[in-house]
FIKOLZA-1660 file (N, C-alpha, C; in steps of 0.1 Angstrom, whole numbers, plus 5000, padded with zeros to 4 digits):
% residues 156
   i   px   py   pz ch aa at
   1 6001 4309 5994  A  X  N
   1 6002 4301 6007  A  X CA
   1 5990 4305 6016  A  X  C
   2 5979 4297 6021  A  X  N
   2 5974 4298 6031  A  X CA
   2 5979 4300 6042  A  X  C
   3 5969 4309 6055  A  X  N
   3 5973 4310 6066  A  X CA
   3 5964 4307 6075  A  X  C
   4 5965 4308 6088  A  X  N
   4 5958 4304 6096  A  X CA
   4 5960 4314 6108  A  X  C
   5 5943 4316 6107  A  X  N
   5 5947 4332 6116  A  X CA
   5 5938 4328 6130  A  X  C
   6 5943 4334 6141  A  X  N
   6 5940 4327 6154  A  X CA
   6 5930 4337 6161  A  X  C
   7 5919 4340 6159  A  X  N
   7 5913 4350 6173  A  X CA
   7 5905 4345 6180  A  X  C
   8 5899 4351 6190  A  X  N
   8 5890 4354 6201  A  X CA
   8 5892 4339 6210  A  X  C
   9 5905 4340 6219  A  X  N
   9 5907 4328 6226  A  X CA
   9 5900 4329 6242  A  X  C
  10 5892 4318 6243  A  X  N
  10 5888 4318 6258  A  X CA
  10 5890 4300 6261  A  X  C
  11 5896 4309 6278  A  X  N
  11 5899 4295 6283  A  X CA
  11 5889 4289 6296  A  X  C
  12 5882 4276 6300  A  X  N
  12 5874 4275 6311  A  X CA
  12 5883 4277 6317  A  X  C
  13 5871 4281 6327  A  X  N
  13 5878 4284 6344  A  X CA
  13 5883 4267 6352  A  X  C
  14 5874 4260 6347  A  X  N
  14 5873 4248 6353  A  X CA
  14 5880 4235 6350  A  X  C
  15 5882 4230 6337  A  X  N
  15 5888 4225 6325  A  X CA
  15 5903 4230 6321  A  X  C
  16 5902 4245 6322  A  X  N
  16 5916 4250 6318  A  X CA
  16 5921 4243 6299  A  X  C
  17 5907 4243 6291  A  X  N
  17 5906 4240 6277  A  X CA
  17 5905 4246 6270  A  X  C
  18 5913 4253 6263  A  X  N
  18 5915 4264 6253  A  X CA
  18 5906 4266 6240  A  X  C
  19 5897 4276 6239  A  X  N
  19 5886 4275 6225  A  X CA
  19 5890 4286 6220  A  X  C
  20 5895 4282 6204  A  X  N
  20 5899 4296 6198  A  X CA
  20 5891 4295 6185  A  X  C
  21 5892 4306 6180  A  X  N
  21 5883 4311 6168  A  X CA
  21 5892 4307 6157  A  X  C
  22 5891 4296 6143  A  X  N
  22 5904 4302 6133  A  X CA
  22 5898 4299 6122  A  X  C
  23 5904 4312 6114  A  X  N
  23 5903 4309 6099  A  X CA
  23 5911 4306 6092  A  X  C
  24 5908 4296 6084  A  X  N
  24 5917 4288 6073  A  X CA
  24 5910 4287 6059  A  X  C
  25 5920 4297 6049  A  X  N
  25 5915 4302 6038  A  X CA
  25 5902 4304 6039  A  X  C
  26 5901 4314 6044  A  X  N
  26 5883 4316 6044  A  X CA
  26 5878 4312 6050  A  X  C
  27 5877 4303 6060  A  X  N
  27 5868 4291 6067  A  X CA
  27 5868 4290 6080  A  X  C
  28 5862 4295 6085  A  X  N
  28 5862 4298 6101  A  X CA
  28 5861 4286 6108  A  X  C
  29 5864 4282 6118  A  X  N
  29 5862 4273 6128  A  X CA
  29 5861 4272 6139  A  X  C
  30 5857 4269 6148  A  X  N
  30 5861 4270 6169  A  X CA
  30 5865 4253 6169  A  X  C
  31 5878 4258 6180  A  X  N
  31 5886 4246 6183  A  X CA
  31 5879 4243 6198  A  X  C
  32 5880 4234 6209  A  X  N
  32 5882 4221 6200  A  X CA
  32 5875 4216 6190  A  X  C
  33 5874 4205 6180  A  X  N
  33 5865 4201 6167  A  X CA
  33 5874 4189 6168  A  X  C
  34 5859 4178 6162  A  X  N
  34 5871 4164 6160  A  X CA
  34 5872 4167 6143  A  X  C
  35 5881 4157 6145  A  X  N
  35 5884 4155 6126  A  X CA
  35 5874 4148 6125  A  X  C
  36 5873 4147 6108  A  X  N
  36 5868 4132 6103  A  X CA
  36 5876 4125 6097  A  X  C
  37 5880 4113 6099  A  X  N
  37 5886 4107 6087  A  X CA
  37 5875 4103 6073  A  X  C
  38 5878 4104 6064  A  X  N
  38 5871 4108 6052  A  X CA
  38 5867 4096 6044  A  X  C
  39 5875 4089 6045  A  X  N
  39 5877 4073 6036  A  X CA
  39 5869 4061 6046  A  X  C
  40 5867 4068 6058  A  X  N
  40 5860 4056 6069  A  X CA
  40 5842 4058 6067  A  X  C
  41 5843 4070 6060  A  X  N
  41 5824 4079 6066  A  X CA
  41 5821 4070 6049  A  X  C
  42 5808 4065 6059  A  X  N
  42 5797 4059 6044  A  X CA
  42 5789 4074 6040  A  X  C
  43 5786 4069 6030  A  X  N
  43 5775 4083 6022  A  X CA
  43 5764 4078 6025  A  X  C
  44 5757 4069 6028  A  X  N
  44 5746 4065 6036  A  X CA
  44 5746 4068 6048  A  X  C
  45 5754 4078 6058  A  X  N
  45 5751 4081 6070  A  X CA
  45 5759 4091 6072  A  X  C
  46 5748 4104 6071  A  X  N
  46 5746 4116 6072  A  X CA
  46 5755 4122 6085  A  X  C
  47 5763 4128 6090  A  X  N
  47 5768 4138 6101  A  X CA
  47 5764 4151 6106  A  X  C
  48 5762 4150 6117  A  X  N
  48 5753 4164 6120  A  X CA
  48 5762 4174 6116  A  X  C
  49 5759 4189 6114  A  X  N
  49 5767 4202 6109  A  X CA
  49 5774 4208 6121  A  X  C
  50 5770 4203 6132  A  X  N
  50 5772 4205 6145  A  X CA
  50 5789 4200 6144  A  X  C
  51 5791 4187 6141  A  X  N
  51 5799 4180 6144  A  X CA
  51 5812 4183 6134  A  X  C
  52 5806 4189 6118  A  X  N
  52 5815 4188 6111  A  X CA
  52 5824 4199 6108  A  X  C
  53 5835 4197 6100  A  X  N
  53 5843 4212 6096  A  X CA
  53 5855 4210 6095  A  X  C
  54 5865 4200 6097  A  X  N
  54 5875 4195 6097  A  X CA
  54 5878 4181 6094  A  X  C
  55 5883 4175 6078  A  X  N
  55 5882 4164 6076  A  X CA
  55 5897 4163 6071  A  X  C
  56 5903 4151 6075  A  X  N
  56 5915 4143 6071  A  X CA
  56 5913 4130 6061  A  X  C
  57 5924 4132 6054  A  X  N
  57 5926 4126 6039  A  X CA
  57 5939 4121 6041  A  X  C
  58 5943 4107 6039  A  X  N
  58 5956 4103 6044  A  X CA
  58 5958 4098 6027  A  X  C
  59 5970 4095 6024  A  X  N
  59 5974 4089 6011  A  X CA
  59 5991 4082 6017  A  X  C
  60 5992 4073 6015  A  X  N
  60 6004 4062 6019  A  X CA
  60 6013 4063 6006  A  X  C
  61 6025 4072 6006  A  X  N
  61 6033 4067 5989  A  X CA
  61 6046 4061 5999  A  X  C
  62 6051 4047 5988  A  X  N
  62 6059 4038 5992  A  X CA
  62 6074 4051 5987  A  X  C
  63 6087 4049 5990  A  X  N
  63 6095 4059 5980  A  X CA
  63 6101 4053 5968  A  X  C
  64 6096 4040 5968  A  X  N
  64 6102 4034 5951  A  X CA
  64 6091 4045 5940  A  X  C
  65 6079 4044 5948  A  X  N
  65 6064 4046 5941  A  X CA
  65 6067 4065 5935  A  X  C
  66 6071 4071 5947  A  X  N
  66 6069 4086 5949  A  X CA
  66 6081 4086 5935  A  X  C
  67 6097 4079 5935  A  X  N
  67 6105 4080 5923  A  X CA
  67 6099 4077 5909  A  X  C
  68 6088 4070 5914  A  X  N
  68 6084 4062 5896  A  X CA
  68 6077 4076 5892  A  X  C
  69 6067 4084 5901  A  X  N
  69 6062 4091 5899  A  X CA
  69 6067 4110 5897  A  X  C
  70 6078 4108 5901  A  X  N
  70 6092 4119 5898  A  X CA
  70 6097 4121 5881  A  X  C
  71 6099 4107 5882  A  X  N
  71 6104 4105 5865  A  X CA
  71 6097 4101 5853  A  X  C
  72 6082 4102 5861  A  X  N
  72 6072 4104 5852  A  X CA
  72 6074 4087 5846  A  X  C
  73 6082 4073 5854  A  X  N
  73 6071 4060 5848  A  X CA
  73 6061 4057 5852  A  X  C
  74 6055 4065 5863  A  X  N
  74 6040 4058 5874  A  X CA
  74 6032 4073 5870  A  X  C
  75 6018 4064 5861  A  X  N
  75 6010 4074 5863  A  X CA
  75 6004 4083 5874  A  X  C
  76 5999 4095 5875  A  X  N
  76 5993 4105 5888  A  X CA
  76 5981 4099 5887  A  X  C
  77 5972 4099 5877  A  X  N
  77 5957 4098 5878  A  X CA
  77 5953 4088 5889  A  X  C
  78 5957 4077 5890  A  X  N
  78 5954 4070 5907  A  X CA
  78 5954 4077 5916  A  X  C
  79 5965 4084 5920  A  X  N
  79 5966 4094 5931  A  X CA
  79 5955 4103 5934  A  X  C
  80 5954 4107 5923  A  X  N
  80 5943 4120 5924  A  X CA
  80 5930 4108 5925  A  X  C
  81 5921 4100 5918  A  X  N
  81 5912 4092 5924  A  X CA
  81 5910 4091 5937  A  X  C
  82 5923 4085 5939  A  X  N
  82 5922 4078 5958  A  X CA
  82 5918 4089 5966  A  X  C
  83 5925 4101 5964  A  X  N
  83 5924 4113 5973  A  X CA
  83 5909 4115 5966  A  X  C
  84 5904 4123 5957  A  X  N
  84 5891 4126 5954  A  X CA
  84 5880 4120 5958  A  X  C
  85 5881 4104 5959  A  X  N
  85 5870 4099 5962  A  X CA
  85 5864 4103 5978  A  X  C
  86 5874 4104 5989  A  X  N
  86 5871 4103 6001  A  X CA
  86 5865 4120 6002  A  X  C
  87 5872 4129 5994  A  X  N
  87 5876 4144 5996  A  X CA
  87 5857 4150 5990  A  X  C
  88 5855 4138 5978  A  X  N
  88 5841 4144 5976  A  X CA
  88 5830 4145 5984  A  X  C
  89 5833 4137 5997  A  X  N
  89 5822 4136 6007  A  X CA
  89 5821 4147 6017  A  X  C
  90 5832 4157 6013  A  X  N
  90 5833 4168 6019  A  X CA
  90 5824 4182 6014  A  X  C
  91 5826 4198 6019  A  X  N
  91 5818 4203 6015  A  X CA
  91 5831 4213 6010  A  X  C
  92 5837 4214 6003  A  X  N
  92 5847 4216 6002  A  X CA
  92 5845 4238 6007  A  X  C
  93 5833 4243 6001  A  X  N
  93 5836 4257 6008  A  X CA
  93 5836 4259 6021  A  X  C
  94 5833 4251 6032  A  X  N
  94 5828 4260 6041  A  X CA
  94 5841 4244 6054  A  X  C
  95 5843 4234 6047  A  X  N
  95 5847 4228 6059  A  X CA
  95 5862 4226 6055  A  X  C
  96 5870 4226 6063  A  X  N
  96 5885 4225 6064  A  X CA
  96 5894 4215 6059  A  X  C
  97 5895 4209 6051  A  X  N
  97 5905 4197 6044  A  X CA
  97 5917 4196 6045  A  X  C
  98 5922 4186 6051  A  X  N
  98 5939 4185 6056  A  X CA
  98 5936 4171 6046  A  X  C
  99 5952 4170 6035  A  X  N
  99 5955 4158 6031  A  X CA
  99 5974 4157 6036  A  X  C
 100 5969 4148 6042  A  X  N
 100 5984 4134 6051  A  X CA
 100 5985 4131 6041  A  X  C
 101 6000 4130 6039  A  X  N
 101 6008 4124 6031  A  X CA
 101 6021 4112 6040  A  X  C
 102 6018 4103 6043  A  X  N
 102 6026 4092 6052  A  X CA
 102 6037 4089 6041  A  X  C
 103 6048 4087 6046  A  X  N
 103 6062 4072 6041  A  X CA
 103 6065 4068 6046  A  X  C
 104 6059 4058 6049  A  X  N
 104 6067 4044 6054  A  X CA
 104 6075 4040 6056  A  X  C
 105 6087 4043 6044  A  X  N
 105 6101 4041 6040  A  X CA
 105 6110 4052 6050  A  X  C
 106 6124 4043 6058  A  X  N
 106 6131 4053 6064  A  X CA
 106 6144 4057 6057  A  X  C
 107 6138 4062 6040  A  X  N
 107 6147 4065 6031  A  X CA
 107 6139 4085 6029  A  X  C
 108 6151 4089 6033  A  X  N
 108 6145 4106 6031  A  X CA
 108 6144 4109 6016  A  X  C
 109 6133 4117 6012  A  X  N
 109 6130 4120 5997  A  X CA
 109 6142 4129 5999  A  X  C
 110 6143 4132 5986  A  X  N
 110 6153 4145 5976  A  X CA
 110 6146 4154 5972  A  X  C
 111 6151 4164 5969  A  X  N
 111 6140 4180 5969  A  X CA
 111 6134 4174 5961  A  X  C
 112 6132 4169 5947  A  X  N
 112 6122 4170 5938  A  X CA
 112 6110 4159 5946  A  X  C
 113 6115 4148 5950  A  X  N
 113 6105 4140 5955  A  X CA
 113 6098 4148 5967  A  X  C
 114 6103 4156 5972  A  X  N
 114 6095 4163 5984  A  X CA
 114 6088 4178 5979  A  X  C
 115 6097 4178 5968  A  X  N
 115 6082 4188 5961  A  X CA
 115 6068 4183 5952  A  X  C
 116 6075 4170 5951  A  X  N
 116 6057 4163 5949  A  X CA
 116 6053 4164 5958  A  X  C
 117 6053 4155 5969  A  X  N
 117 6048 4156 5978  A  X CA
 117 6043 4167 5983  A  X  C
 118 6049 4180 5985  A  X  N
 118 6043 4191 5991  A  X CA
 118 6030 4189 5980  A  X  C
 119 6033 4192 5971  A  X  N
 119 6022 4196 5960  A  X CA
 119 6010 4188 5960  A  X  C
 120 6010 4172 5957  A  X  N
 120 6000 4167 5960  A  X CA
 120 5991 4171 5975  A  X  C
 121 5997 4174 5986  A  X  N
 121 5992 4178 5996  A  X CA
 121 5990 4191 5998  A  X  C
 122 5995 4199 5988  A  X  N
 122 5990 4217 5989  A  X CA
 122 5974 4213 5981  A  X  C
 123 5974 4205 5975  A  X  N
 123 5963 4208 5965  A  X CA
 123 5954 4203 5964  A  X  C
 124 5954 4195 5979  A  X  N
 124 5938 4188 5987  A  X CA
 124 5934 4196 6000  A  X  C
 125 5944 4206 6000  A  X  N
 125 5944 4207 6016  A  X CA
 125 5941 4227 6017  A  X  C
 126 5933 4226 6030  A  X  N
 126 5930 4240 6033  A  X CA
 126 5948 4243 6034  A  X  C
 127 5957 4239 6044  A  X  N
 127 5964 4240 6053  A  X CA
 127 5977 4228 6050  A  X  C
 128 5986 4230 6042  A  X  N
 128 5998 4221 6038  A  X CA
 128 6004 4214 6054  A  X  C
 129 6004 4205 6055  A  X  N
 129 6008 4196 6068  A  X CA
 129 6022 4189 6061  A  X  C
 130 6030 4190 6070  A  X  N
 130 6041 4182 6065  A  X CA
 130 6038 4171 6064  A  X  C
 131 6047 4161 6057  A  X  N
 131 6046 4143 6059  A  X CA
 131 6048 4140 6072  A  X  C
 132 6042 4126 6069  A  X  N
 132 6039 4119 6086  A  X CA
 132 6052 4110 6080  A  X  C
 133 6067 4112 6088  A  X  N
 133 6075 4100 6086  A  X CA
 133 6082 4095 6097  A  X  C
 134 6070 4088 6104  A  X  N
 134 6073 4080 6118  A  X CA
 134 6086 4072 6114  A  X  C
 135 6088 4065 6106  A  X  N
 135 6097 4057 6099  A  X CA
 135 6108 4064 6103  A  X  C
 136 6113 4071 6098  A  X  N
 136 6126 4081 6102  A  X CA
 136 6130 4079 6114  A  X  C
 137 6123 4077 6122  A  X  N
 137 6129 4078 6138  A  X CA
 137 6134 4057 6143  A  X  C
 138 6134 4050 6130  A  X  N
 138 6141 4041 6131  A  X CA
 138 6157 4039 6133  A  X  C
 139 6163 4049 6127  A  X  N
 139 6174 4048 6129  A  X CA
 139 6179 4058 6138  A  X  C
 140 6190 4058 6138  A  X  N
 140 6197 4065 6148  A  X CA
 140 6194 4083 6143  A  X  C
 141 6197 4083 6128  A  X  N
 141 6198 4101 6128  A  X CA
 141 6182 4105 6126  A  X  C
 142 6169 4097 6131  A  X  N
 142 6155 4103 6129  A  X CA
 142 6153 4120 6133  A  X  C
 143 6162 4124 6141  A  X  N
 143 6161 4133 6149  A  X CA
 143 6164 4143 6136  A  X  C
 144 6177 4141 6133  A  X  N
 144 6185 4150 6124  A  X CA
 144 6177 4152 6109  A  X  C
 145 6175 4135 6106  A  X  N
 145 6166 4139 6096  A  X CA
 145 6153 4147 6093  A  X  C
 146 6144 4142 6103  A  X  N
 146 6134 4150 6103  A  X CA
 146 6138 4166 6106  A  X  C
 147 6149 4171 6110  A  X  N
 147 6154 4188 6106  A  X CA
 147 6155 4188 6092  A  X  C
 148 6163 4178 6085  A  X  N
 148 6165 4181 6072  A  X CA
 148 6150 4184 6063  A  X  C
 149 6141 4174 6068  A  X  N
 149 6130 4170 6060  A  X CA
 149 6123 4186 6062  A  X  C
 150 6123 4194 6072  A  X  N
 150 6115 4200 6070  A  X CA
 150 6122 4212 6067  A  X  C
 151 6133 4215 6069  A  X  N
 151 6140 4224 6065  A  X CA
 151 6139 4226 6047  A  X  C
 152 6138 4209 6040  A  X  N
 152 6133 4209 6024  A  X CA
 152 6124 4214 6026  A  X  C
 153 6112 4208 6032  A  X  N
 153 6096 4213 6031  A  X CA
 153 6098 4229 6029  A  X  C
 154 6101 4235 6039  A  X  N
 154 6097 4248 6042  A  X CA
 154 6106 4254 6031  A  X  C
 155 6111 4251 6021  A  X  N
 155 6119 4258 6011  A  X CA
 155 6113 4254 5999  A  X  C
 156 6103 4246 6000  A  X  N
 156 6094 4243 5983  A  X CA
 156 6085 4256 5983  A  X  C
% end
């Protein structure tokens, strides 16, 4: 498991904006930093080094899609494509990789389906991010579920 280690924090006097030092697997960084999203940057237009160090990788699984791919009828190889293509425009030693994993669906995975998911997003990512499931908060128990959901997470 990676960690994310926090030092040398200074705050302006003026701004009152917090700049901290962090390393993530190896990879130092000073906050604030914008992201990139990864799948929007052409390879024809270079980013200064100044700007870079932190890039986001989003991947959308529907949960009919995430089950086909549980019981092994939906091949992985797409998956890994879609993510790789954006992920190679990165420098993978030295800059920070977060892969988003979104559901759409306000149907909560089951452990095995949320240990895909962990997995495919441990294994693009400096830094495992839970799923983004805005969806959830459609019904009435979003509250409750998202305890459940991460309460699975944090046990894969």
């Amino acid at each position: 498991m990676h960690k994310v280690k926090v030092s040398h924090q200074e705050i302006d006097e003026d701004l009152f904006i917090r700049s901290e030092k962090l390393k993530i697997n190896n990879k130092t960084l000073r906050t604030p930093i914008k992201a990139v999203n990864m799948p929007s940057l052409r390879n024809d237009v270079p980013l200064n080094p100044i700007v870079k160090g932190v890039n986001e990788i989003f991947k959308t699984f529907k949960y009919k899609d995430i089950k086909g791919y549980c019981t092994g009828e939906k091949d992985e190889t797409n998956i890994y494509k879609s993510i790789n293509t954006p992920l190679n425009k990165t420098d993978r030693n030295t800059e920070v990789n977060i892969c988003f994993i979104q559901l759409p669906d306000s149907q909560l995975p089951q452990d095995n389906e949320i240990d895909f998911i962990a997995n495919v997003s441990y294994v693009y990512s400096d830094i495992t991010p839970l799923p983004l499931v805005q969806s959830l908060f459609k019904g009435n128990d979003g509250i409750k579920d998202l305890g459940v959901l991460m309460s699975s997470c944090k046990n894969v």
